[in-house]
C-alpha positions in Angstrom: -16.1 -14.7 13.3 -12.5 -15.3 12.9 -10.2 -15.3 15.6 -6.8 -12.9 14.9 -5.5 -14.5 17.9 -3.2 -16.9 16.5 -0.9 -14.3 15.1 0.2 -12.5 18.1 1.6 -16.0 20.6 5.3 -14.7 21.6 8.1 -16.2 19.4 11.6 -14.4 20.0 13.4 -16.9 17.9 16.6 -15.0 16.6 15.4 -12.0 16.4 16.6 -10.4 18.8 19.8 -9.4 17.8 18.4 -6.5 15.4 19.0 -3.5 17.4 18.1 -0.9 14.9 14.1 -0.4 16.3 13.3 -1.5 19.9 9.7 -1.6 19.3 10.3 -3.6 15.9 12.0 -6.2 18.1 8.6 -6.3 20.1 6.4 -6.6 16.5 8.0 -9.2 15.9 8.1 -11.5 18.7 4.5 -10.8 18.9 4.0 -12.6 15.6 2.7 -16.3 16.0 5.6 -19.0 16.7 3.6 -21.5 14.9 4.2 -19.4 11.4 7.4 -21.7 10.5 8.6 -22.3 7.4 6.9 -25.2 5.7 9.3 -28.4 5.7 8.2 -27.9 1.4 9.7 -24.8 1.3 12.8 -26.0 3.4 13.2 -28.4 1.1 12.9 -26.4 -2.4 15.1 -23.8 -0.6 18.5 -25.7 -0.1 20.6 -25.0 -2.9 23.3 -27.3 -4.1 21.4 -31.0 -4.4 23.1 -33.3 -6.2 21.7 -33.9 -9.6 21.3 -37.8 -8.9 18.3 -37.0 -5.6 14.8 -37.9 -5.9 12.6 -36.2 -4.2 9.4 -38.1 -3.0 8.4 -35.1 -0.8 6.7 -32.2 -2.0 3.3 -32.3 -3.3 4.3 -30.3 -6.9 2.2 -31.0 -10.2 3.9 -32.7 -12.9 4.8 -29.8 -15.5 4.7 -32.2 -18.2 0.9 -32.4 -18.1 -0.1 -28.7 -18.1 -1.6 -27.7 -21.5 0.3 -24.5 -22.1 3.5 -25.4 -24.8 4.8 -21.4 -25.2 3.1 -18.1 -25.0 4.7 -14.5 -27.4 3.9 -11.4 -26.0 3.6 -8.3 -28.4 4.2 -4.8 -26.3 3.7 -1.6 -27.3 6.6 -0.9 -27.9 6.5 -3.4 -31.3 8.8 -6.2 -29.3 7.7 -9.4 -29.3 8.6 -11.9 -25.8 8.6 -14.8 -26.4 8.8 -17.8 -23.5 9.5 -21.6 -24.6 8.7 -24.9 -23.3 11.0 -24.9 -20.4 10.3 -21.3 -19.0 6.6 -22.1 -19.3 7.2 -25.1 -17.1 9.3 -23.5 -14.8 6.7 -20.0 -14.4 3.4 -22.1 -14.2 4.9 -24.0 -11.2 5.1 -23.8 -7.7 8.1 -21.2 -6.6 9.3 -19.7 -3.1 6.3 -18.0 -1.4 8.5 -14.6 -2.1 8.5 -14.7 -5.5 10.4 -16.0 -8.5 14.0 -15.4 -7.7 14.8 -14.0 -10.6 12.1 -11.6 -10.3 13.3 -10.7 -6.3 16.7 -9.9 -7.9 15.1 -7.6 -10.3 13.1 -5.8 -8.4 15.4 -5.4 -5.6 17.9 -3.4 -8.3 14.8 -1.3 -9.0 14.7 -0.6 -5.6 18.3 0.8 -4.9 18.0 2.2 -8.5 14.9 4.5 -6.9 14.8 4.9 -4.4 18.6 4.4 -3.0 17.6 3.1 0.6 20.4 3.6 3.0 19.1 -0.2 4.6 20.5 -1.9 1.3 23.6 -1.4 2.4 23.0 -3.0 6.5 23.1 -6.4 7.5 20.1 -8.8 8.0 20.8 -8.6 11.8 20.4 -4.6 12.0 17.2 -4.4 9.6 19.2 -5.4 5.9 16.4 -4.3 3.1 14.5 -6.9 2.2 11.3 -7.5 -0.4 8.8 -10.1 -1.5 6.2 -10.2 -4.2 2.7 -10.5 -3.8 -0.9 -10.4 -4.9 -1.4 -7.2 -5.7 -0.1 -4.5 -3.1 -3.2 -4.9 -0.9 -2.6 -8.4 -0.1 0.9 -7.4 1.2 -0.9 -4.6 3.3 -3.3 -7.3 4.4 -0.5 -9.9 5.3 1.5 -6.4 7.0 -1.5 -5.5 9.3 -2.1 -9.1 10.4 1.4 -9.2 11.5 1.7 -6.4 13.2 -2.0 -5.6 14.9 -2.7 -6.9 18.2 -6.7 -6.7 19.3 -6.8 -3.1 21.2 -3.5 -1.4 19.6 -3.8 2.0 18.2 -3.4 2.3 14.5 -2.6 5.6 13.1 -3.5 6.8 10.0 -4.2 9.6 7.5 -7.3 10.9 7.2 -9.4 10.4 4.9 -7.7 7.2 3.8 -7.8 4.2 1.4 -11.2 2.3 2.1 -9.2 -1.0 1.2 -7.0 -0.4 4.0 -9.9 0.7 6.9 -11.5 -3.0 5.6 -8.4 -4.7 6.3 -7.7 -2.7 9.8 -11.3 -2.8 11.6 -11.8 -6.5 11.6 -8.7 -6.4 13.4 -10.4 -5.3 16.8 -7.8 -2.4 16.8 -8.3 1.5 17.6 -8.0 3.5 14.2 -6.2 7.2 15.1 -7.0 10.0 12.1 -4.6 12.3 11.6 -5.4 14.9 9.7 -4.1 16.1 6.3 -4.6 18.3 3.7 -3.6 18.9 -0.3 -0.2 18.0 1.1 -0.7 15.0 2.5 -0.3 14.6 6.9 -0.1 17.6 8.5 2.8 16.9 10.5 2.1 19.5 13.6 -1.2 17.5 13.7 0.6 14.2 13.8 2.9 15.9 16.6 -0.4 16.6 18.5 -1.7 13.4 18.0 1.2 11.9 19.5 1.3 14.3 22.2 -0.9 11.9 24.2 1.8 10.0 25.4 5.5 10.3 26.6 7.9 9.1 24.2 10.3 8.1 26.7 7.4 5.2 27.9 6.7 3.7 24.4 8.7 0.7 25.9 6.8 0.6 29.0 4.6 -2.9 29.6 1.1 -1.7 28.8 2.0 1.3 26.9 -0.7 1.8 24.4 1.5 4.4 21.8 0.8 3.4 18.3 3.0 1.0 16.4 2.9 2.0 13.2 1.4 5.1 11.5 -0.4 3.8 8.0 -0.1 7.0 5.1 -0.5 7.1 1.0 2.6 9.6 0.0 1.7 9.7 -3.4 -1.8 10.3 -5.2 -3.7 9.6 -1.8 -6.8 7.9 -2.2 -9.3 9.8 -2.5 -7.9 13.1 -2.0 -5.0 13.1 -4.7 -2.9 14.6 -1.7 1.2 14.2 -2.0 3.2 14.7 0.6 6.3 17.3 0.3 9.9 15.9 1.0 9.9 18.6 3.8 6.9 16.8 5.6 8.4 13.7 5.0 11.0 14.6 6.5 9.3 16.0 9.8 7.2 12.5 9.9 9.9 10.4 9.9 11.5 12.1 12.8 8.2 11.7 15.2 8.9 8.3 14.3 11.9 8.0 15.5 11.2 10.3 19.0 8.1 7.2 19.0 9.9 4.8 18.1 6.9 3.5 15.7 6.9 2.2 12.2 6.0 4.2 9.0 3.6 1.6 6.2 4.4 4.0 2.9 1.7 2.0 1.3 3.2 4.0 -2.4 0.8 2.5 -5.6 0.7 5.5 -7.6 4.1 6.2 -7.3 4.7 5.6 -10.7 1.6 7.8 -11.9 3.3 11.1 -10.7 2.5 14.2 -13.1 5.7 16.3 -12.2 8.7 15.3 -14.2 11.8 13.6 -12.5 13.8 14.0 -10.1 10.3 13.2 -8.1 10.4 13.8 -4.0 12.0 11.4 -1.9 10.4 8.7 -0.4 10.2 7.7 3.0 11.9 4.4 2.4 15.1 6.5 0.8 15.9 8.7 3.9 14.8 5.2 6.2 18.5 4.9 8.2 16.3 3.2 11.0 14.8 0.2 9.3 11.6 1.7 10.5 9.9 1.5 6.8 7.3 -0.8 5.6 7.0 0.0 2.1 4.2 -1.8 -1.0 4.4 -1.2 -4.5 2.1 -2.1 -7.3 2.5 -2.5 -11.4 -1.6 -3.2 -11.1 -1.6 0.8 -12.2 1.2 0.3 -15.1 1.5 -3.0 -16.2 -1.6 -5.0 -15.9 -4.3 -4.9 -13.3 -5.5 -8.1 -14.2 -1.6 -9.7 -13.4 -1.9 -8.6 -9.5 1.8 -8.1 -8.8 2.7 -5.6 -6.3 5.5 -6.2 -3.6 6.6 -5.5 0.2 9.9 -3.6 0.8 11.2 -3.4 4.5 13.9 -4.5 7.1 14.5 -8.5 6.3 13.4 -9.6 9.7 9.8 -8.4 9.0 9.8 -9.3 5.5 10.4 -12.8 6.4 7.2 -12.7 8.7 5.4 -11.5 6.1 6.4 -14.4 3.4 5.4 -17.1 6.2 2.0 -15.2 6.0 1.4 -15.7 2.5 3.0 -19.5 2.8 0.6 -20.4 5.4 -2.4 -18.0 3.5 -2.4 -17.7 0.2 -6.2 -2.9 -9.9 -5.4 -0.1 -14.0 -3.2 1.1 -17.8 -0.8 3.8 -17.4 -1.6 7.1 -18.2 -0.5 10.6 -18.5 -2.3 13.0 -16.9 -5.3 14.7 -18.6 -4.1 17.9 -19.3 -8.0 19.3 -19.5 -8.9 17.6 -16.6 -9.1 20.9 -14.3 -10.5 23.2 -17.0 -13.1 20.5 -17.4 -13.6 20.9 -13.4 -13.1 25.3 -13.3 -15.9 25.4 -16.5 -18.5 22.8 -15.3 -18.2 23.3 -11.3 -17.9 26.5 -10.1 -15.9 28.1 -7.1 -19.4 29.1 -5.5 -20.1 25.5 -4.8 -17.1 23.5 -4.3 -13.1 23.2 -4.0 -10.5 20.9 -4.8 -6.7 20.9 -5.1 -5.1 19.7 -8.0 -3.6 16.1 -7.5 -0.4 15.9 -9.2 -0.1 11.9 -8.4 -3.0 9.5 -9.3 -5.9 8.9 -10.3 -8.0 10.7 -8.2 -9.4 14.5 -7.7 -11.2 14.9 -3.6 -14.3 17.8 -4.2 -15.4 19.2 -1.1 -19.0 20.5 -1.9 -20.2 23.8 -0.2 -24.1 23.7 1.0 -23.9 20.5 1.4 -22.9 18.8 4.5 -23.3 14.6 3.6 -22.9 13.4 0.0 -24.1 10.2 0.6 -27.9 11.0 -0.6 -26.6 13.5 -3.0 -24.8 10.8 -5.0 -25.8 6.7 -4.5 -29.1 8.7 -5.4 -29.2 11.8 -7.0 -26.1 11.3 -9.2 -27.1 8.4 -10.7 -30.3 10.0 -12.3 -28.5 12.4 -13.7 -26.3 9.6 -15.1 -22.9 10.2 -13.0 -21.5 8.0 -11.3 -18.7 9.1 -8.0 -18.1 8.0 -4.7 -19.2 9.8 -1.5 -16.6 10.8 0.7 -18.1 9.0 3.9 -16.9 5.4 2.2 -13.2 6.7 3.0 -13.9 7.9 6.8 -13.3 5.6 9.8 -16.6 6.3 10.5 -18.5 6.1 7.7 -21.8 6.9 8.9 -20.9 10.4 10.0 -21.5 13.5 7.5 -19.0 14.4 5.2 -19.0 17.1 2.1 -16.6 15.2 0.6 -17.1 13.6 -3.0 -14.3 11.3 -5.3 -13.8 11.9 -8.5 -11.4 9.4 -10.9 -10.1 10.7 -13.9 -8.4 7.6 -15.3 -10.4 6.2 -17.5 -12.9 8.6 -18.8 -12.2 10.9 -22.0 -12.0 14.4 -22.0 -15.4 14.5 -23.5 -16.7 12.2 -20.8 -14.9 14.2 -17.9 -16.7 17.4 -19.5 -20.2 16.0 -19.3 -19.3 14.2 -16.2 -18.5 17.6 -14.3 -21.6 19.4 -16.2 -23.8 16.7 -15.0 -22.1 17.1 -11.5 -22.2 20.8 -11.5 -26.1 20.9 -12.2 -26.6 18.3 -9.5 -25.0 20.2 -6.7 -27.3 23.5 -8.5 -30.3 21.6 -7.8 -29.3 20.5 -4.1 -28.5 24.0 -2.6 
C-alpha cells in the first residue's frame, strides 16, 4: 500500500510570515520539504535570458518533430480558431506545472470578474489569490487533500457527498466527520454542533484534533442537487473563522446554475481570511474530454499544490430541462418518494418511502426493468449501511427518455412496497 507519509515531514521555509490563518501556517509546514521546485522548472521560470544561451539542460522534445502543422476549430457559434505552426509548437510542449501563462492570466481575470475575491487585492505574504490549472477539478482536489491530510486528522464534510471525493479522502488514513445537510445544502446549526466537540480557543493547542478543513459542494451537490443559500454561507464561513479551519468550495457546476444572474455569492467572494480553497471545472461546459479545471486559494498553498502536480503528474452544457419535474410529479408519485428540486446541476436526490436500502432495489431490480440510477449508499462514508436514497442525472437523457425513465422507476418502487 502506499505510504502518505512523505507529504507531511515539517518544512517552514518562508512561510511563516503569512499571518492571515494560524492554522494555514501549520498546513503548510506540514507539507513535505522534499517537494522543491525542480531545477527544470527553475530554469524555464527565469525570465530575461539573453537570446544568445543554449540551454543543454532540460530534457524537452524537439517541437520540430511532432506531426501536428495547425489545427481550425469551428464553435457553435459559426467562428472558426485557427492556431498556426508556431502556437502548435508552443501548446503541444512542455509549460510551467501551473499552466500556460497566458491561460493563468485569463483565468485569473475571470476570477475577480466573478467572483470579486477580496484576497486579489492582498499580498503573497498575507494569503494574495492565487490559481493553477489542472487535470480536471478532481485532480486538484486530489493534489489539495494530499497536502493537507495528515493520517488520523478529522475531515469534515457534507453529507451525502461526492463519491470522487470520499475515494480520494479514505485512502488517506483520516477520520471522515458528516455534517448534515438538506435541499439547502450544510445545515449550519448542525455544523455548529459538530464543532461543538471542541474549544475553539485550543485549535492551536499540540495534539488538538479540531478539523482542518471542512470539504462542501455549494452548487448542484452531488447527488443531492442541494445549493447552499448566501445566508448559510455566510453562517459557515464564520464557524470557520471561530475554528480557525479552511473551507474546500469544491464549485463544478457552478456554471450549470438554473436561476438567472446575479447568482449567490460564493464562498471564495466574501473569503477576507485567505481561508478558501476553491476548484473549478469547464469539463461540464467546454469539453469533458479536454480535463481542465483549476485551484483558486491564498498563493502560499497554491504553490504547494503546483509542486504536487510537478513531482505527480467529466459533460456539454445545458439548460435545464424544463419538463424534468413534471416528468418526476406524473411518473413517481408523492406516496412513494420525495425530492427537492435542484436548481444547479445535473443531478435530482429521490428519497424512496417503504424502502429502507436501494442497493438491491436498483444494481438489480432497475436494470430489468431497463433503468439505470445510482443507489444512494455509493455517496455515504459508509457505504454498506442502508440508505433510501436513489440518484437520478438528467443531463443527458431527452425528455422522452426522462418520461419512460421515471415510469420505469415509478413501477419499480410499485412492485417493491
Amino acid at each position: 500500500m502506499k505510504s502518505w507519509k512523505c507529504f507531511f515531514i515539517p518544512s517552514y521555509e518562508n512561510i511563516t510570515t503569512w499571518n492571515v490563518s494560524s492554522l494555514s501556517q501549520q498546513l503548510l509546514a506540514s507539507v513535505k520539504s522534499s517537494l522543491n521546485l525542480s531545477v527544470f522548472s527553475k530554469r524555464s521560470c527565469r525570465c530575461g535570458r539573453p537570446p544568445t544561451l543554449i540551454s543543454l539542460a532540460g530534457g524537452l522534445p524537439n517541437p520540430n518533430t511532432f506531426p501536428f502543422e495547425s489545427a481550425s476549430i469551428t464553435v457553435t457559434n459559426g467562428q472558426t480558431v485557427t492556431f498556426d505552426a508556431a502556437t502548435m509548437k508552443r501548446a503541444l510542449q512542455y509549460s510551467s506545472s501551473s499552466g500556460i501563462p497566458e491561460l493563468l492570466t485569463w483565468m485569473k481575470n475571470l476570477q475577480k470578474d466573478l467572483h470579486n475575491p477580496p484576497t486579489a487585492a492582498y499580498t503573497p505574504e498575507k494569503g494574495q489569490m492565487d490559481m493553477c490549472v489542472t487535470t480536471g477539478s478532481q485532480e486538484g482536489l486530489c493534489k489539495v487533500f494530499e497536502m493537507l491530510v495528515n493520517p488520523g486528522d478529522n475531515v469534515l464534510l457534507d453529507a451525502p457527498t461526492y463519491s470522487g471525493t470520499l475515494a480520494a479522502l479514505q485512502p488517506l488514513s483520516c477520520n471522515l466527520i458528516n455534517v448534515p445537510s438538506d435541499q439547502h445544502g450544510i445545515i449550519p446549526t448542525a455544523l455548529k454542533e459538530v464543532l461543538s466537540r471542541w474549544d475553539p480557543s485550543e485549535v492551536h493547542e499540540p495534539g488538538s484534533t479540531a478539523p482542518r478543513f471542512l470539504y462542501t459542494i455549494p452548487n448542484g451537490g452531488n447527488p443531492t442537487g442541494a445549493s447552499m443559500t448566501a445566508q448559510r454561507k455566510k453562517d459557515v464561513y464564520e464557524l470557520a473563522r471561530q475554528y480557525d479551519m479552511l473551507i474546500i468550495e469544491d464549485d463544478p457546476y457552478y456554471f450549470l446554475q438554473f436561476d438567472k444572474q446575479p447568482w449567490t455569492p460564493t464562498f471564495l467572494s466574501m473569503d477576507v481570511d485567505g481561508r478558501i480553497i476553491r476548484t473549478d471545472s469547464f469539463s461540464k461546459i467546454l469539453s469533458s474530454g479536454l480535463r481542465i479545471g483549476f485551484v483558486t486559494g491564498p498563493k502560499p498553498l497554491v504553490e504547494r499544490v503546483v509542486l504536487h502536480i510537478q513531482a505527480s503528474t467529466m459533460h456539454t452544457s445545458f439548460p435545464f430541462p424544463p419538463n424534468l419535474l413534471m416528468c418526476v410529479y406524473v411518473r413517481v408519485s408523492v406516496d412513494v418518494a420525495e425530492w427537492h428540486a435542484p436548481s444547479a446541476g445535473m443531478f435530482l436526490w429521490i428519497k424512496l418511502k417503504g424502502i429502507s436500502d436501494t442497493q438491491k432495489l436498483i444494481m438489480e431490480k432497475a436494470l430489468e426493468k431497463e433503468v439505470l440510477l445510482v443507489p444512494g449508499g455509493v455517496f455515504m462514508i459508509n457505504s454498506n449501511e442502508a440508505c433510501a436514497y436513489i440518484r437520478a442525472a438528467f443531463s443527458l437523457s431527452s425528455p422522452e427518455q426522462m418520461d419512460e425513465g421515471f415510469r420505469r422507476l415509478s413501477s419499480l418502487i410499485k412492485e417493491s412496497l
